[in-house]
Every structure is written in structure tokens, then in C-alpha cells.
MMTF fields as JSON, N, C-alpha, C and O atoms, coordinates in Angstrom:
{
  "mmtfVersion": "1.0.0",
  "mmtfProducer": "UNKNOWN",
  "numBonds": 351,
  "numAtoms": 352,
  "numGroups": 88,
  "numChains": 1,
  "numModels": 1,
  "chainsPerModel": [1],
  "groupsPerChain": [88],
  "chainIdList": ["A"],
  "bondAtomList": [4, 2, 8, 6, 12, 10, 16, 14, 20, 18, 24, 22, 28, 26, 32, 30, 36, 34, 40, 38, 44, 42, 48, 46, 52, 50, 56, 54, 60, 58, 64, 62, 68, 66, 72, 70, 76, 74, 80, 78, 84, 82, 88, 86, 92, 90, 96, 94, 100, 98, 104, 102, 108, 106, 112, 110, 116, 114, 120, 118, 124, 122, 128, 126, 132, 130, 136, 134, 140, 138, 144, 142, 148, 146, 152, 150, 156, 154, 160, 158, 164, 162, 168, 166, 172, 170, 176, 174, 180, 178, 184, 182, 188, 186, 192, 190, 196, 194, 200, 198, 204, 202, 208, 206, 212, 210, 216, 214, 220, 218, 224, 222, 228, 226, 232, 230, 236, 234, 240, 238, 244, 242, 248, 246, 252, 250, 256, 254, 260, 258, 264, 262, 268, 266, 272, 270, 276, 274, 280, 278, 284, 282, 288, 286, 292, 290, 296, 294, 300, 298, 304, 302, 308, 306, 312, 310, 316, 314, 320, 318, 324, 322, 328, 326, 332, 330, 336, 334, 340, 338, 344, 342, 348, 346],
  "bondOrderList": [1, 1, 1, 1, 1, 1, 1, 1, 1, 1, 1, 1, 1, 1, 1, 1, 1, 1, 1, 1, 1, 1, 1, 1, 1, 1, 1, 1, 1, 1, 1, 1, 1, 1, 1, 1, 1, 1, 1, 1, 1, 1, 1, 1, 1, 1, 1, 1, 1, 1, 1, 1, 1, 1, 1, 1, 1, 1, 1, 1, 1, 1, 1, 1, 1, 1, 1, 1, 1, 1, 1, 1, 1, 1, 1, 1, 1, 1, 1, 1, 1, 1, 1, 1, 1, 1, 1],
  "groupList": [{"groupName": "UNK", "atomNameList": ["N", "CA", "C", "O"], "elementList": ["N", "C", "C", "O"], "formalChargeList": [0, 0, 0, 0], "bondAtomList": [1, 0, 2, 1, 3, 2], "bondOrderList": [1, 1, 2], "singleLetterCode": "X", "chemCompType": "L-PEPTIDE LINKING"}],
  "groupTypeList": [0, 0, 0, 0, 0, 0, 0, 0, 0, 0, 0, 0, 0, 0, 0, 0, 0, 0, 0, 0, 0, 0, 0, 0, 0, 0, 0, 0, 0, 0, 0, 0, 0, 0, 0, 0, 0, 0, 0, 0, 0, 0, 0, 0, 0, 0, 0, 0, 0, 0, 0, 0, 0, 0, 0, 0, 0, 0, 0, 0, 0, 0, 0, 0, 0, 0, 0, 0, 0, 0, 0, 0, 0, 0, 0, 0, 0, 0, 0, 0, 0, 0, 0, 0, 0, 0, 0, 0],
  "groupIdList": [1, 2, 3, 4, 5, 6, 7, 8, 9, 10, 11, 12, 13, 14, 15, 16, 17, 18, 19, 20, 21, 22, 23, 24, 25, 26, 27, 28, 29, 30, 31, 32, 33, 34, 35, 36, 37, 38, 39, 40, 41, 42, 43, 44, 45, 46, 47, 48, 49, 50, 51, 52, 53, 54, 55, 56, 57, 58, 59, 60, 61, 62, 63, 64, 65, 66, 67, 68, 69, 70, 71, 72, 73, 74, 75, 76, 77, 78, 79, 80, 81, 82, 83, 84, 85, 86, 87, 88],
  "secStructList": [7, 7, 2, 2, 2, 2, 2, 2, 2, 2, 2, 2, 2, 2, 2, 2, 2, 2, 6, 7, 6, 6, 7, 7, 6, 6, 6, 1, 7, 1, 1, 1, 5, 1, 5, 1, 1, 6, 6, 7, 5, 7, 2, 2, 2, 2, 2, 2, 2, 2, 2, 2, 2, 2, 2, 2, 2, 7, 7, 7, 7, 7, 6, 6, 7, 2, 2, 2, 2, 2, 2, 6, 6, 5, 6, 6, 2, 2, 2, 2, 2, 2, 2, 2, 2, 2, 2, 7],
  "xCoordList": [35.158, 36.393, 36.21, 35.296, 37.182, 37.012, 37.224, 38.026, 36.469, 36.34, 37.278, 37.24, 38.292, 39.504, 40.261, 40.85, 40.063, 40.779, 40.022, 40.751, 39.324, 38.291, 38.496, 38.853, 38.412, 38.675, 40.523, 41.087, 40.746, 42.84, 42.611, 43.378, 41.998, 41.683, 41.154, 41.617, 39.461, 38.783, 40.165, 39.842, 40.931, 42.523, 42.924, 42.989, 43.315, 44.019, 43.513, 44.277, 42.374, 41.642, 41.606, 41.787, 41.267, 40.986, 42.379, 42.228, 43.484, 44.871, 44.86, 45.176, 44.595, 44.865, 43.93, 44.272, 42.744, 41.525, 41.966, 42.587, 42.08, 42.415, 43.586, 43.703, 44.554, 46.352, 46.562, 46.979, 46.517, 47.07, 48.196, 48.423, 49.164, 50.506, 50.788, 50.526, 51.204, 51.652, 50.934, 51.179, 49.922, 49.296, 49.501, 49.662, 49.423, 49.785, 48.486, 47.96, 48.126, 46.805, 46.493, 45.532, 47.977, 48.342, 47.602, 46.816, 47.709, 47.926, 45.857, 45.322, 45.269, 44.12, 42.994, 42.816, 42.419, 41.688, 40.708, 40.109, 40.223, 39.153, 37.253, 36.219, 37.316, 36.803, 36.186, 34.964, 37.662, 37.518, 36.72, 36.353, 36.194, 35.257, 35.909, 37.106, 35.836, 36.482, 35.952, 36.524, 35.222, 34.63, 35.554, 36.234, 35.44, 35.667, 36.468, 37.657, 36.306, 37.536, 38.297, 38.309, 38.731, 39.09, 40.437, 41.493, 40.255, 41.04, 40.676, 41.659, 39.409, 38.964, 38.654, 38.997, 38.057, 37.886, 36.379, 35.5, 35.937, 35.188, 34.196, 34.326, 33.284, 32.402, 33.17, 32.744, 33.969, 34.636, 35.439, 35.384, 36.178, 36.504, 35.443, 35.348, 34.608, 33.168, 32.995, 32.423, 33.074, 32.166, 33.105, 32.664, 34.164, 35.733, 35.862, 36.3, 35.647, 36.025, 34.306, 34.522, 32.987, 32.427, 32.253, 31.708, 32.799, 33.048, 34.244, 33.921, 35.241, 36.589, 35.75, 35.808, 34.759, 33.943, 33.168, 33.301, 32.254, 31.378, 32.601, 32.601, 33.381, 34.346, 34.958, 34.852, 35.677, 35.961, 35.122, 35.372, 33.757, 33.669, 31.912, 31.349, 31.208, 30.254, 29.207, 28.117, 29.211, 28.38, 27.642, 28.051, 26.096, 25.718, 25.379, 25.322, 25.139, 25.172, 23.894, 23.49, 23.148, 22.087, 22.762, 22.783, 23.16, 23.907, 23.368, 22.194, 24.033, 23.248, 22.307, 21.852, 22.08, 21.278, 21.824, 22.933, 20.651, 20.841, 21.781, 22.925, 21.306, 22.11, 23.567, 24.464, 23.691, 24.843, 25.907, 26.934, 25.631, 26.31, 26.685, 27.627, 25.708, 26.241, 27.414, 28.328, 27.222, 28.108, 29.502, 30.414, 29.681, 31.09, 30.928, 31.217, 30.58, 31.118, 32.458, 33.234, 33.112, 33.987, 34.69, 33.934, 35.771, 36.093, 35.758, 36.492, 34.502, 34.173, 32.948, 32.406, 32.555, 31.044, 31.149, 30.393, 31.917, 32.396, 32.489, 31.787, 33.503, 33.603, 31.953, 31.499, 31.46, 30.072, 29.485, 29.523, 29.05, 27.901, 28.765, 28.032, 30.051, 30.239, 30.176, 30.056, 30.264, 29.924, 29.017, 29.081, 27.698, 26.279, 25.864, 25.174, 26.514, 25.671, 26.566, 26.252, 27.796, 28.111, 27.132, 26.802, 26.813, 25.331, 24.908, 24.744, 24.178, 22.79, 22.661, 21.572],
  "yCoordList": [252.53, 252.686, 253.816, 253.734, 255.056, 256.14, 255.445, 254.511, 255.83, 255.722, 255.375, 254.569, 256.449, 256.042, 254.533, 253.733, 254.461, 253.428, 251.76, 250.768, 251.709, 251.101, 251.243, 250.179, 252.106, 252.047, 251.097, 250.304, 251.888, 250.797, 249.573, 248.795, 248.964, 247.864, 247.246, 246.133, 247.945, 247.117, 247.13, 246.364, 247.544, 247.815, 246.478, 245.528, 246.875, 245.335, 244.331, 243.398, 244.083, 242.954, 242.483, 241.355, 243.857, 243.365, 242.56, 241.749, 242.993, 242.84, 241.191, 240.329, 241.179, 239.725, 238.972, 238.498, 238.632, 237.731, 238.046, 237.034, 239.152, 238.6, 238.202, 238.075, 238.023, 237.99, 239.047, 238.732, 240.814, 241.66, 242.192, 243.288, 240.816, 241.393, 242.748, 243.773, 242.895, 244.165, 245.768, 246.929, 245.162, 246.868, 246.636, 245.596, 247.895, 248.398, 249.428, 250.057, 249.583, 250.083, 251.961, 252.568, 252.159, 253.628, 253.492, 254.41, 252.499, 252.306, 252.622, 253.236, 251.825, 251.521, 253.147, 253.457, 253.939, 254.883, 254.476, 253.548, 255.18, 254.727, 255.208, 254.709, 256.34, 256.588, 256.033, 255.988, 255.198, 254.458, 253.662, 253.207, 253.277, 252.023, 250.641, 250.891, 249.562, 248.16, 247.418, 246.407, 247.737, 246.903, 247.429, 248.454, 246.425, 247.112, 248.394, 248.116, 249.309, 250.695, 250.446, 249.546, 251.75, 251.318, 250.102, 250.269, 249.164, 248.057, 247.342, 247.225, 246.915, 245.998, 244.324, 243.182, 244.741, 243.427, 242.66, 243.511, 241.665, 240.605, 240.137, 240.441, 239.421, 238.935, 237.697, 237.863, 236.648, 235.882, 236.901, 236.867, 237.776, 239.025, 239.037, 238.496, 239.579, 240.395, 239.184, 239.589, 237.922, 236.787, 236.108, 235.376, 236.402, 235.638, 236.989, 236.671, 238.586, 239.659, 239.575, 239.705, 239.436, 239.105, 238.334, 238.73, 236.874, 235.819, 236.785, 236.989, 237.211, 238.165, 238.68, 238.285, 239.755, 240.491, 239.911, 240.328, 238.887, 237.958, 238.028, 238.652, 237.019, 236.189, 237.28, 237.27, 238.418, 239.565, 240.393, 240.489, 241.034, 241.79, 241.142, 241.583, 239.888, 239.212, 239.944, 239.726, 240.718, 241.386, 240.076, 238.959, 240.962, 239.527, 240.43, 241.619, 240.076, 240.299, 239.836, 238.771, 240.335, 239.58, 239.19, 239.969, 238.362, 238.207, 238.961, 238.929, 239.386, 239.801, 241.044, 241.552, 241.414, 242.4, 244.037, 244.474, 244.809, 246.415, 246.716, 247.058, 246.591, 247.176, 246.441, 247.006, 245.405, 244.901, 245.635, 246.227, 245.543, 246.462, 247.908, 248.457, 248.532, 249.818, 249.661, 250.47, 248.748, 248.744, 248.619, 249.384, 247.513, 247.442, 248.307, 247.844, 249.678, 250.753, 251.016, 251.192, 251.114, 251.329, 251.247, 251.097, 251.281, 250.815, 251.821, 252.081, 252.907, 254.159, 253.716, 253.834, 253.125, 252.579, 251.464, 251.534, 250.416, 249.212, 249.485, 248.868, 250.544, 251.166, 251.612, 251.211, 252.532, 253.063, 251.719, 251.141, 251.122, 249.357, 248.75, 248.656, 248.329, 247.357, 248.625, 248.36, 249.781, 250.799, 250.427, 249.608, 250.58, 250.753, 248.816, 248.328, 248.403, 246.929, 246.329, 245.405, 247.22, 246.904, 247.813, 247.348, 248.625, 248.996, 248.608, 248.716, 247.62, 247.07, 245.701, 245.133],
  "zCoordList": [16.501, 15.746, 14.734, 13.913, 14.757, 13.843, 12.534, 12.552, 11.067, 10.132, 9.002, 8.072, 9.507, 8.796, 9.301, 8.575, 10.571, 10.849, 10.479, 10.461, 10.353, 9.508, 8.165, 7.66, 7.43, 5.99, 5.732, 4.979, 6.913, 6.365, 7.009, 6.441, 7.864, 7.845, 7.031, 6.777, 5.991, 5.301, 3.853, 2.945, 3.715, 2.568, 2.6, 1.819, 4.453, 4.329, 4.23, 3.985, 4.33, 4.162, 2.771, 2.311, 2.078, 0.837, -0.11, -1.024, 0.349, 0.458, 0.493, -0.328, 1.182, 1.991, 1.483, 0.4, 1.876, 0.963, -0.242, -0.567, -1.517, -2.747, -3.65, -4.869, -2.421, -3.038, -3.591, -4.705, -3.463, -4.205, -3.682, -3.169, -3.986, -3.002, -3.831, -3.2, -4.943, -5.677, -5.046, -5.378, -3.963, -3.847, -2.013, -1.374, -1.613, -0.596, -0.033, -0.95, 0.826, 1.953, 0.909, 0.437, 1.036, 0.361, -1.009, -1.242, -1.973, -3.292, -3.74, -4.663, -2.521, -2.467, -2.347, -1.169, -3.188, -2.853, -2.438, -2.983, -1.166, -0.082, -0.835, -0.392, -2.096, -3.075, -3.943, -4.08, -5.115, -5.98, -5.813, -4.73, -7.304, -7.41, -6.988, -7.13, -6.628, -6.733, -7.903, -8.309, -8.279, -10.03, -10.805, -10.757, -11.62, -13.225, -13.087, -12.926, -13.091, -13.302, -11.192, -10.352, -11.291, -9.763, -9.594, -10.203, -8.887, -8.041, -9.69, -10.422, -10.214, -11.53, -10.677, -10.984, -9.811, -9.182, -9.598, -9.467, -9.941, -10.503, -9.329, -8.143, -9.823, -8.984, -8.235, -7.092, -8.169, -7.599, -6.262, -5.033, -7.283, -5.761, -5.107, -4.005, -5.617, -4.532, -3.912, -2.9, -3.766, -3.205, -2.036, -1.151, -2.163, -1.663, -0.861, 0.244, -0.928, -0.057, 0.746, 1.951, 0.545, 1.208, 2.23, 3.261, 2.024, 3.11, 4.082, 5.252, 3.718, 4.52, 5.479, 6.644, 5.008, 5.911, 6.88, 8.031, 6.61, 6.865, 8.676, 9.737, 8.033, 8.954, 9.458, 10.685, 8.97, 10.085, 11.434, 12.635, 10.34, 11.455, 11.998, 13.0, 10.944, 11.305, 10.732, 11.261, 9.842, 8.68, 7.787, 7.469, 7.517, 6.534, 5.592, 5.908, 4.474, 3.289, 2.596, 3.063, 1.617, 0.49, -0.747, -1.701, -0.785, -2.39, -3.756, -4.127, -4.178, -5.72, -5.56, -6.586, -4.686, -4.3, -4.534, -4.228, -5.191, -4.985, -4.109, -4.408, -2.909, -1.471, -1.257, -0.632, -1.713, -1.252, -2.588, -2.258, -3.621, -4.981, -4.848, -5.419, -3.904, -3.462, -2.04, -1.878, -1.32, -0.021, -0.721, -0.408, -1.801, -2.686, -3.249, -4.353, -3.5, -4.526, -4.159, -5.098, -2.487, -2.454, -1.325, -0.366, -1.044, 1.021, 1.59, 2.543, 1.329, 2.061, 2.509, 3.608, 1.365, 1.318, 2.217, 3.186, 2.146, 2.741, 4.396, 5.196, 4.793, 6.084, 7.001, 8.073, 6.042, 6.837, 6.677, 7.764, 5.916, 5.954, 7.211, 8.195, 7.46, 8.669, 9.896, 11.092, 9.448, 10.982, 11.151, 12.068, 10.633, 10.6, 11.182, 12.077, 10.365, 11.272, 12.651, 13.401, 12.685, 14.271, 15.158, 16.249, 14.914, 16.048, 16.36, 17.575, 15.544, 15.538, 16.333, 16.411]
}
């Protein structure tokens, strides 16, 4: 699946797992941070959009971990991590 099309999926997801009816796929920069500045999303987000992923595309995760803090920097970051472990 090309990259972009993956990134508006991982949008909508995020859409959907955290109730942000008010935002739209468009609204979402594929860039932006999702912490704190960015979207301003919380560790309850990060843990509730993890399971999303988990259960979407069958990605596992280390909780709390370095590597998993950089994969949420952003749905760019988010996109290449579920590219990279559908390979594998």
C-alpha cells in the first residue's frame, strides 16, 4: 500500500478510536506531532490509538518504550512503523 494511502487511513483511525468528530483526515498534518503541541493527544490517547493499530493492521508495540515514542511522533512516523512490520 503506497504511503500516502496509509497515512489517510492511519487519520482515520485516529478519528475514530479517539472520538475527534470535530477533525477531518484534511485537518490532521501527516508531520505534526500528536503529543502535546500538534493533535495534543495524552497518554490514554497513545494507549486506546495503540490497541486501534494493534487490532487494525496486527502491529505490536513495547509500551513505554524509546521506539514506540518515536513511531507516535507522527502519522508519518506511524505509516513507515506499520509499513515496516507488515514485511516482516
Amino acid at each position: 500500500m503506497p504511503t500516502l494511502e496509509l497515512e489517510q487511513e492511519i487519520k482515520e483511525l485516529v478519528i475514530e478510536s479517539l472520538n475527534l468528530e470535530d477533525l477531518t483526515p484534511a485537518d490532521i498534518d501527516s508531520e505534526a506531532t500528536l503529543f502535546v503541541e500538534g493533535l495534543g493527544l495524552d497518554s490514554i490517547d497513545a494507549l486506546e490509538l495503540g490497541l486501534a493499530l494493534q487490532k487494525r493492521y496486527g502491529v505490536t508495540m513495547t509500551a513505554d518504550s524509546e521506539e514506540t515514542r518515536r513511531h507516535f511522533a507522527s502519522v508519518r512516523a506511524l505509516a513507515a512503523f506499520v509499513a515496516a512490520q507488515r514485511k516482516h
